[in-house]
C-alpha positions in Angstrom: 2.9 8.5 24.9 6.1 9.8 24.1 8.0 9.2 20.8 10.1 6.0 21.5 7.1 4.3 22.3 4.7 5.2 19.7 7.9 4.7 17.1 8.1 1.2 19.2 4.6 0.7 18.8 4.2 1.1 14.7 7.5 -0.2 14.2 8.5 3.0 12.7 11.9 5.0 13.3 11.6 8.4 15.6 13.2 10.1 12.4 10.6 8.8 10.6 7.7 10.0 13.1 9.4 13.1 12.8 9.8 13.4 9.3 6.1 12.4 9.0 5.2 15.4 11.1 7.4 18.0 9.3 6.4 17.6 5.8 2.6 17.5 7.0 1.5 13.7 6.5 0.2 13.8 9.9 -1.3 16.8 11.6 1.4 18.5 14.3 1.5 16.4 17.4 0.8 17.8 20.8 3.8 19.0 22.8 4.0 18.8 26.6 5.6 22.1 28.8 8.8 21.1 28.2 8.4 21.0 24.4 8.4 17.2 24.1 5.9 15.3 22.0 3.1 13.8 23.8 1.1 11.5 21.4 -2.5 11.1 21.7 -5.2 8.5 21.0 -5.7 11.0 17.5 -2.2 11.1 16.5 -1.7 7.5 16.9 -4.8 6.9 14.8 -3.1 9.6 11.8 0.4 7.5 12.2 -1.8 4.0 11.7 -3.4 5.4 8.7 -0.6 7.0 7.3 1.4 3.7 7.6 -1.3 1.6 6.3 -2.3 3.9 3.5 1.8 3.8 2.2 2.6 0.4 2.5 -0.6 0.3 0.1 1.1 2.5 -2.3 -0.8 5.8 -1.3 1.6 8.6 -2.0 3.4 10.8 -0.1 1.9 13.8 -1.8 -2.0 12.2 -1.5 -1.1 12.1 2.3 0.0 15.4 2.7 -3.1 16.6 0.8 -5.4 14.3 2.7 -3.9 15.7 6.2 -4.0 19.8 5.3 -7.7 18.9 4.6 -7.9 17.7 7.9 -6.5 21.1 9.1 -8.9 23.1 6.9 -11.7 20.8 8.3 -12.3 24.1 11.0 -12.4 26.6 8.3 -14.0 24.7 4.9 -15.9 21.8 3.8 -13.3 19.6 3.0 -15.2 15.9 3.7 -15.9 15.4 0.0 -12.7 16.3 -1.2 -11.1 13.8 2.2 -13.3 11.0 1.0 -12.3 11.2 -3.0 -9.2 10.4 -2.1 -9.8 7.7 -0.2 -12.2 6.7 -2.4 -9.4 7.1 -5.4 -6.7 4.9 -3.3 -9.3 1.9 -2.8 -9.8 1.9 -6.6 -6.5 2.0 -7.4 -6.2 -0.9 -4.7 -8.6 -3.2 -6.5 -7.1 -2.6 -9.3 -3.7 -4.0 -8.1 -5.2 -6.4 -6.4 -6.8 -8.0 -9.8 -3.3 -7.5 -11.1 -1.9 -9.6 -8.6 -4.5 -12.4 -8.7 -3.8 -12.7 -12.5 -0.1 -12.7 -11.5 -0.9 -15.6 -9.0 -2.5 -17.9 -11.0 -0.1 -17.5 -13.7 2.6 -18.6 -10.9 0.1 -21.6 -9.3 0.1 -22.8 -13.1 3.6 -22.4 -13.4 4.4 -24.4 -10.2 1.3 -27.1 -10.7 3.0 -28.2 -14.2 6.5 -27.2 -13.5 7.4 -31.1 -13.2 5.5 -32.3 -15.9 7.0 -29.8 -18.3 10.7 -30.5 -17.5 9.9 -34.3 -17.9 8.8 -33.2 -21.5 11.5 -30.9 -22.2 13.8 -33.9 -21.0 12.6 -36.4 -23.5 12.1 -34.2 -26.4 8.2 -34.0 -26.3 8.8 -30.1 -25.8 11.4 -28.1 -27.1 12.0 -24.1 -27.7 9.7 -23.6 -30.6 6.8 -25.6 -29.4 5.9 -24.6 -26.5 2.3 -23.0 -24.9 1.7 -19.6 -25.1 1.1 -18.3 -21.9 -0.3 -15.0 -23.0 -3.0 -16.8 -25.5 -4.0 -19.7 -22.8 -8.1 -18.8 -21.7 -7.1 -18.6 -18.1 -4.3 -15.9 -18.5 -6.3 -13.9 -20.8 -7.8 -10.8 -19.1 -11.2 -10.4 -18.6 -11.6 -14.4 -18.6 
């Protein structure tokens, strides 16, 4: 599969296939005789993984590490060291994900009494200085 393709593919920019290659985020692809890059069923796996491992805040630097051990695979033990940081990224990824959970139920709250509290604000019921506190209610409070 040639570049245009596999950019069309992962909705990705050439460039940015090629950029992904030079600084080492994926291993180097295979070239065919006339030097052009022919992508295989392993390099499309690295670019899906690659992708998916940024958009979920992985970084640039993790992925670079994480493809050199690939290339030392041949030479060293490198799985443990592969697996930590995949290991490290999922943690980090459950960790955002309570984040945003927290974040979401402070939002359905907000919408779910959005009307009633203008209708208070409207006839006085509410005003600046008494109002709930958000941060003290049991459902916002971490760990709750």
């Amino acid at each position: 599969m040639n570049s245009k393709q596999v950019a069309e593919m992962f909705d990705l920019s050439v460039d940015t296939l090629r950029y992904y290659e030079r600084i080492g985020m994926i291993p180097p692809v295979t070239r065919d005789k006339n030097g052009y890059r022919n992508y295989q069923t392993s390099d499309l796996n690295w670019i899906f993984l690659v992708k998916s491992l940024r958009s979920a805040g992985l970084s640039i630097e993790s992925l670079i590490e994480f493809a050199s051990l690939a290339r030392l695979r041949e030479t060293q033990n490198v799985e443990e060291a592969q697996k930590q940081i995949l290991v490290d990224q999922l943690e980090e990824i459950e960790k955002n994900i309570e984040k945003m959970k927290e974040v979401r139920s402070l939002l359905q709250y907000k919408i779910d009494t959005y009307d009633v509290h203008m209708r208070k604000f409207k006839s006085g019921e509410l005003t600046e200085d008494k109002v709930e506190k958000l941060w003290e209610m049991k459902h916002f409070k971490k760990g709750e």
